[in-house]
C-alpha angles and dihedrals in degrees: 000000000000104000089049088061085048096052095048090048088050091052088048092046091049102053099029086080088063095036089063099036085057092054093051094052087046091052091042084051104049092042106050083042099058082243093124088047099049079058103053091054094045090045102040112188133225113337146171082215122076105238131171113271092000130116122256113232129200118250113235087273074066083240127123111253110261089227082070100051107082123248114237124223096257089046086051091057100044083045087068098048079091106188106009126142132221080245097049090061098041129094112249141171124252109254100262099047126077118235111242101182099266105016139036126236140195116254098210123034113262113282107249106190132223094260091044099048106119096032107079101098110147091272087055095040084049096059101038083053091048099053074057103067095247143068148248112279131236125251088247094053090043088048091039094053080052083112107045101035136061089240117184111280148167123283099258095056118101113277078216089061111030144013107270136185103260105163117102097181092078100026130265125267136172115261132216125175119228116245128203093243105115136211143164138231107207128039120258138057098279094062085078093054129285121235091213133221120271132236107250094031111139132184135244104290082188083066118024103254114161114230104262120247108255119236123161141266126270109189097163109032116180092230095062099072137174122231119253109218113191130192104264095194089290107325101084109226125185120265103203118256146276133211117269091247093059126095125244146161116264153156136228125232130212142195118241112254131188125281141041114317112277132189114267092231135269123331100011124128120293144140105357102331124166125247129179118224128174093302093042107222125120135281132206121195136167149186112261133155124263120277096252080059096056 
Protein backbone atom coordinates (compact mmCIF):
# COMPACT_ATOMS: atom_id res chain seq x y z
CA UNK A 1 0.00 0.00 0.00
CA UNK A 2 2.96 2.21 0.73
CA UNK A 3 4.77 2.30 -2.36
CA UNK A 4 1.34 3.12 -4.29
CA UNK A 5 1.07 6.53 -2.02
CA UNK A 6 4.49 7.07 -2.95
CA UNK A 7 3.96 6.69 -6.58
CA UNK A 8 0.98 8.99 -6.71
CA UNK A 9 3.00 11.68 -4.61
CA UNK A 10 5.80 11.28 -7.04
CA UNK A 11 3.07 11.98 -10.36
CA UNK A 12 1.69 15.18 -8.36
CA UNK A 13 5.38 16.42 -7.48
CA UNK A 14 6.41 16.02 -11.01
CA UNK A 15 3.67 18.10 -12.91
CA UNK A 16 2.82 20.68 -10.18
CA UNK A 17 6.25 22.68 -11.44
CA UNK A 18 4.53 23.19 -14.94
CA UNK A 19 1.30 23.66 -13.60
CA UNK A 20 2.57 26.77 -11.83
CA UNK A 21 4.82 27.97 -14.34
CA UNK A 22 1.81 27.99 -16.58
CA UNK A 23 -0.22 30.18 -14.04
CA UNK A 24 2.45 32.66 -13.78
CA UNK A 25 2.76 33.18 -17.77
CA UNK A 26 -1.13 33.37 -17.81
CA UNK A 27 -1.09 36.05 -15.10
CA UNK A 28 2.34 38.07 -17.09
CA UNK A 29 0.25 37.90 -20.08
CA UNK A 30 -2.94 39.20 -19.00
CA UNK A 31 -1.48 41.67 -17.25
CA UNK A 32 1.21 43.42 -19.84
CA UNK A 33 -2.00 42.96 -22.70
CA UNK A 34 -4.68 44.95 -20.89
CA UNK A 35 -6.30 41.77 -20.83
CA UNK A 36 -6.70 41.84 -16.52
CA UNK A 37 -7.82 44.90 -16.79
CA UNK A 38 -10.45 44.34 -19.55
CA UNK A 39 -11.72 41.85 -16.75
CA UNK A 40 -11.97 43.98 -13.77
CA UNK A 41 -14.24 46.54 -15.71
CA UNK A 42 -16.45 43.77 -17.29
CA UNK A 43 -16.62 42.08 -14.00
CA UNK A 44 -17.06 45.55 -11.18
CA UNK A 45 -16.81 44.52 -7.75
CA UNK A 46 -18.80 45.35 -4.74
CA UNK A 47 -20.84 48.98 -5.07
CA UNK A 48 -23.47 51.34 -3.52
CA UNK A 49 -24.18 52.01 -7.05
CA UNK A 50 -26.17 49.50 -9.24
CA UNK A 51 -23.92 48.67 -12.07
CA UNK A 52 -24.23 46.18 -14.65
CA UNK A 53 -22.76 42.93 -13.68
CA UNK A 54 -21.68 44.25 -10.29
CA UNK A 55 -22.69 43.34 -7.12
CA UNK A 56 -25.31 45.68 -4.89
CA UNK A 57 -24.07 46.42 -1.55
CA UNK A 58 -26.20 47.65 1.85
CA UNK A 59 -25.70 51.22 3.09
CA UNK A 60 -24.70 51.36 6.58
CA UNK A 61 -29.26 51.32 7.62
CA UNK A 62 -28.37 47.31 5.72
CA UNK A 63 -30.84 48.44 3.28
CA UNK A 64 -30.34 48.79 -0.49
CA UNK A 65 -30.07 52.98 -1.63
CA UNK A 66 -33.36 54.16 -2.93
CA UNK A 67 -31.48 55.81 -6.06
CA UNK A 68 -30.99 52.19 -6.97
CA UNK A 69 -34.50 50.98 -6.68
CA UNK A 70 -36.48 52.02 -10.40
CA UNK A 71 -38.98 54.41 -10.60
CA UNK A 72 -42.38 53.07 -12.09
CA UNK A 73 -44.29 54.82 -14.42
CA UNK A 74 -47.15 56.10 -11.72
CA UNK A 75 -44.23 57.13 -9.27
CA UNK A 76 -42.80 58.99 -12.21
CA UNK A 77 -45.85 60.90 -12.55
CA UNK A 78 -46.51 61.79 -8.75
CA UNK A 79 -42.72 62.61 -8.75
CA UNK A 80 -43.62 65.66 -11.09
CA UNK A 81 -46.66 67.09 -8.97
CA UNK A 82 -43.34 69.30 -7.27
CA UNK A 83 -44.71 71.14 -4.27
CA UNK A 84 -47.60 70.03 -3.84
CA UNK A 85 -49.29 69.33 -0.45
CA UNK A 86 -51.60 66.33 0.83
CA UNK A 87 -54.14 69.24 1.02
CA UNK A 88 -53.58 70.50 -2.11
CA UNK A 89 -54.83 66.89 -3.79
CA UNK A 90 -57.69 66.23 -1.51
CA UNK A 91 -61.29 67.09 -1.98
CA UNK A 92 -62.48 69.94 0.51
CA UNK A 93 -65.48 72.27 1.20
CA UNK A 94 -65.46 76.23 0.50
CA UNK A 95 -65.20 78.03 3.73
CA UNK A 96 -68.48 78.81 4.25
CA UNK A 97 -70.01 75.52 3.51
CA UNK A 98 -70.03 72.36 5.91
CA UNK A 99 -68.71 69.24 4.64
CA UNK A 100 -71.36 66.60 4.56
CA UNK A 101 -69.31 63.46 3.27
CA UNK A 102 -70.01 63.80 -0.42
CA UNK A 103 -71.32 67.36 -0.87
CA UNK A 104 -70.84 70.29 0.34
CA UNK A 105 -73.55 72.55 1.90
CA UNK A 106 -74.08 76.19 2.95
CA UNK A 107 -74.05 76.88 6.60
CA UNK A 108 -76.45 79.86 6.60
CA UNK A 109 -79.27 80.15 4.26
CA UNK A 110 -78.55 82.26 1.36
CA UNK A 111 -78.71 86.18 2.16
CA UNK A 112 -81.57 87.48 0.43
CA UNK A 113 -81.29 91.35 0.70
CA UNK A 114 -83.73 93.87 1.39
CA UNK A 115 -84.20 94.89 -2.53
CA UNK A 116 -84.31 91.12 -3.56
CA UNK A 117 -87.07 89.74 -0.74
CA UNK A 118 -89.80 88.47 -2.61
CA UNK A 119 -87.81 87.36 -5.42
CA UNK A 120 -86.26 84.09 -4.42
CA UNK A 121 -88.62 81.72 -6.01
CA UNK A 122 -86.63 78.42 -7.19
CA UNK A 123 -85.73 80.18 -10.85
CA UNK A 124 -84.20 83.04 -8.87
CA UNK A 125 -82.45 80.63 -6.03
CA UNK A 126 -81.05 78.50 -9.39
CA UNK A 127 -79.47 80.93 -10.72
CA UNK A 128 -77.94 82.76 -7.45
CA UNK A 129 -76.54 79.10 -6.64
CA UNK A 130 -75.32 78.78 -9.87
CA UNK A 131 -73.25 82.08 -10.06
CA UNK A 132 -71.94 80.22 -7.22
CA UNK A 133 -70.72 77.93 -8.44
CA UNK A 134 -73.35 75.25 -6.88
CA UNK A 135 -76.94 74.17 -7.02
CA UNK A 136 -79.79 73.94 -5.51
CA UNK A 137 -79.93 70.75 -3.07
CA UNK A 138 -82.29 67.92 -2.95
CA UNK A 139 -84.77 67.37 -0.33
CA UNK A 140 -82.63 64.07 0.79
CA UNK A 141 -79.06 66.17 1.10
CA UNK A 142 -80.80 68.93 2.78
CA UNK A 143 -82.47 66.25 5.09
CA UNK A 144 -79.21 64.27 5.21
CA UNK A 145 -76.98 67.47 6.40
CA UNK A 146 -80.32 67.65 9.53
CA UNK A 147 -77.70 66.75 11.78
CA UNK A 148 -74.77 68.91 10.97
CA UNK A 149 -76.39 71.95 10.03
CA UNK A 150 -78.84 74.58 11.83
CA UNK A 151 -81.37 73.88 9.20
CA UNK A 152 -85.06 76.25 9.35
CA UNK A 153 -87.52 74.83 12.03
CA UNK A 154 -90.54 75.34 13.99
CA UNK A 155 -90.63 77.53 16.93
CA UNK A 156 -90.51 75.10 19.40
CA UNK A 157 -87.06 73.37 18.07
CA UNK A 158 -83.90 74.21 19.84
CA UNK A 159 -82.18 77.82 18.55
CA UNK A 160 -78.66 75.32 19.31
CA UNK A 161 -79.88 72.90 16.64
CA UNK A 162 -81.77 74.67 14.07
CA UNK A 163 -82.58 78.02 12.73
CA UNK A 164 -85.57 79.19 14.51
CA UNK A 165 -87.73 81.97 14.32
CA UNK A 166 -86.40 84.41 17.38
CA UNK A 167 -87.96 88.02 16.61
CA UNK A 168 -90.72 88.98 18.43
CA UNK A 169 -91.24 92.52 16.72
CA UNK A 170 -92.93 90.92 13.54
CA UNK A 171 -94.30 87.72 15.08
CA UNK A 172 -92.94 84.63 15.19
CA UNK A 173 -93.58 81.80 12.59
CA UNK A 174 -92.20 78.44 11.90
CA UNK A 175 -89.62 78.31 9.13
CA UNK A 176 -88.81 75.55 6.33
CA UNK A 177 -86.02 75.99 3.27
CA UNK A 178 -87.08 75.06 -0.36
CA UNK A 179 -85.29 72.14 -1.91
CA UNK A 180 -84.83 71.31 -5.78
CA UNK A 181 -86.73 68.17 -5.51
CA UNK A 182 -89.83 68.73 -7.65
CA UNK A 183 -93.68 67.48 -7.60
CA UNK A 184 -97.13 68.20 -9.00
CA UNK A 185 -100.13 68.62 -7.89
CA UNK A 186 -102.54 67.57 -10.79
CA UNK A 187 -102.19 64.75 -13.15
CA UNK A 188 -100.74 65.49 -17.36
CA UNK A 189 -98.06 66.88 -18.87
CA UNK A 190 -99.05 70.28 -18.58
CA UNK A 191 -99.08 70.21 -14.78
CA UNK A 192 -95.17 70.51 -15.09
CA UNK A 193 -95.41 73.87 -17.42
CA UNK A 194 -96.36 74.19 -21.07
CA UNK A 195 -94.00 75.99 -23.65
CA UNK A 196 -96.83 77.16 -25.54
CA UNK A 197 -97.41 77.38 -28.74
CA UNK A 198 -96.34 80.72 -30.73
CA UNK A 199 -98.41 83.27 -33.00
CA UNK A 200 -97.17 82.75 -36.80
CA UNK A 201 -96.27 78.59 -36.27
CA UNK A 202 -97.38 76.51 -39.39
CA UNK A 203 -97.37 73.31 -40.02
CA UNK A 204 -95.54 70.96 -42.59
CA UNK A 205 -97.27 71.90 -46.16
CA UNK A 206 -95.06 68.68 -47.39
CA UNK A 207 -97.25 66.90 -45.23
CA UNK A 208 -100.52 68.37 -44.49
CA UNK A 209 -100.18 69.42 -41.43
CA UNK A 210 -102.53 71.83 -40.47
CA UNK A 211 -100.86 75.20 -38.68
CA UNK A 212 -101.26 74.60 -35.07
CA UNK A 213 -103.80 76.97 -32.87
CA UNK A 214 -101.62 79.44 -30.75
CA UNK A 215 -102.10 79.51 -26.68
CA UNK A 216 -99.85 80.76 -24.60
CA UNK A 217 -97.00 79.77 -22.56
CA UNK A 218 -97.13 78.59 -18.76
CA UNK A 219 -93.50 78.30 -17.41
CA UNK A 220 -94.39 78.31 -13.74
CA UNK A 221 -97.57 76.75 -13.29
CA UNK A 222 -98.81 76.55 -9.82
CA UNK A 223 -99.52 73.00 -10.12
CA UNK A 224 -95.68 71.92 -10.81
CA UNK A 225 -93.93 72.61 -6.52
CA UNK A 226 -90.97 72.09 -4.92
CA UNK A 227 -90.80 70.24 -1.51
CA UNK A 228 -90.08 72.29 1.68
CA UNK A 229 -87.72 70.14 4.12
CA UNK A 230 -87.39 71.82 7.98
CA UNK A 231 -84.87 70.94 10.97
CA UNK A 232 -86.91 68.43 13.29
CA UNK A 233 -84.82 68.65 15.90
CA UNK A 234 -82.39 66.90 14.04
CA UNK A 235 -84.12 64.53 12.04
CA UNK A 236 -85.12 66.66 9.04
CA UNK A 237 -88.82 66.00 8.18
CA UNK A 238 -90.85 67.59 4.83
CA UNK A 239 -92.60 70.36 5.11
CA UNK A 240 -95.23 70.11 2.06
CA UNK A 241 -94.60 72.22 -0.93
CA UNK A 242 -95.01 75.44 -2.43
CA UNK A 243 -95.48 76.62 -6.26
CA UNK A 244 -92.23 77.50 -8.26
CA UNK A 245 -93.11 80.77 -8.41
CA UNK A 246 -93.23 81.11 -4.64
CA UNK A 247 -90.14 82.48 -2.25
CA UNK A 248 -88.75 80.91 -0.20
CA UNK A 249 -85.50 80.62 2.05
CA UNK A 250 -82.65 78.34 0.67
CA UNK A 251 -79.25 77.30 0.42
CA UNK A 252 -77.10 76.53 -2.11
CA UNK A 253 -74.82 72.96 -2.39
CA UNK A 254 -71.67 72.44 -3.79
CA UNK A 255 -69.29 69.65 -5.01
CA UNK A 256 -65.72 69.29 -3.17
CA UNK A 257 -62.99 70.47 -5.23
CA UNK A 258 -58.91 70.25 -4.70
CA UNK A 259 -57.16 72.19 -2.79
CA UNK A 260 -57.28 73.87 0.64
CA UNK A 261 -60.91 75.53 1.55
CA UNK A 262 -61.35 79.30 -0.08
CA UNK A 263 -63.68 81.63 0.35
CA UNK A 264 -66.54 81.47 -2.17
CA UNK A 265 -66.19 85.26 -3.02
CA UNK A 266 -67.90 88.86 -1.56
CA UNK A 267 -71.13 89.03 -0.16
CA UNK A 268 -71.95 85.21 0.19
CA UNK A 269 -73.12 83.66 3.32
CA UNK A 270 -70.93 83.47 6.11
CA UNK A 271 -70.70 83.83 10.22
CA UNK A 272 -74.43 84.94 11.37
CA UNK A 273 -75.66 86.80 8.29
CA UNK A 274 -79.28 87.72 7.70
CA UNK A 275 -81.38 86.31 4.99
CA UNK A 276 -85.38 87.07 4.07
CA UNK A 277 -87.44 84.31 3.31
CA UNK A 278 -91.06 84.29 2.71
CA UNK A 279 -91.74 85.63 5.75
CA UNK A 280 -88.98 87.99 5.56
CA UNK A 281 -87.31 88.07 8.97
CA UNK A 282 -83.93 87.25 9.60
CA UNK A 283 -81.96 83.95 10.00
CA UNK A 284 -79.13 83.17 11.65
CA UNK A 285 -77.19 79.74 10.89
CA UNK A 286 -73.99 78.37 11.67
CA UNK A 287 -71.57 75.70 11.25
CA UNK A 288 -71.67 73.04 14.36
CA UNK A 289 -70.69 69.36 14.68
CA UNK A 290 -73.17 66.42 14.39
CA UNK A 291 -75.15 65.40 17.33
CA UNK A 292 -73.12 61.84 18.05
CA UNK A 293 -70.24 64.28 18.36
CA UNK A 294 -71.98 66.66 21.32
Amino acid sequence: MKPLLTRSRARVARHSGPAALLVSLLALLMATTGIGEAAKKALPGPSLKPRAYGLLRLNKKRQFPASAIPTVKSARTARQLGELTPEDLTDNCNAQSVDIGTYCILANPYPVTNEDIGKNNLFWATEKCAELGGYLPSAAQLIGAASRVKLSSTIDDSPLTASIDQDLTDGRKDRREMTGTLTTTAAGSSAAGAQGVSEGATGDPKTGEPNPTPFPANPQPATLQYLTVYDNKDKGGFAGSRPVSQPESFRCAFNKKQGPAQDIGEGTPGGDQGTGGAGGGAQGGGRRPSRRGR
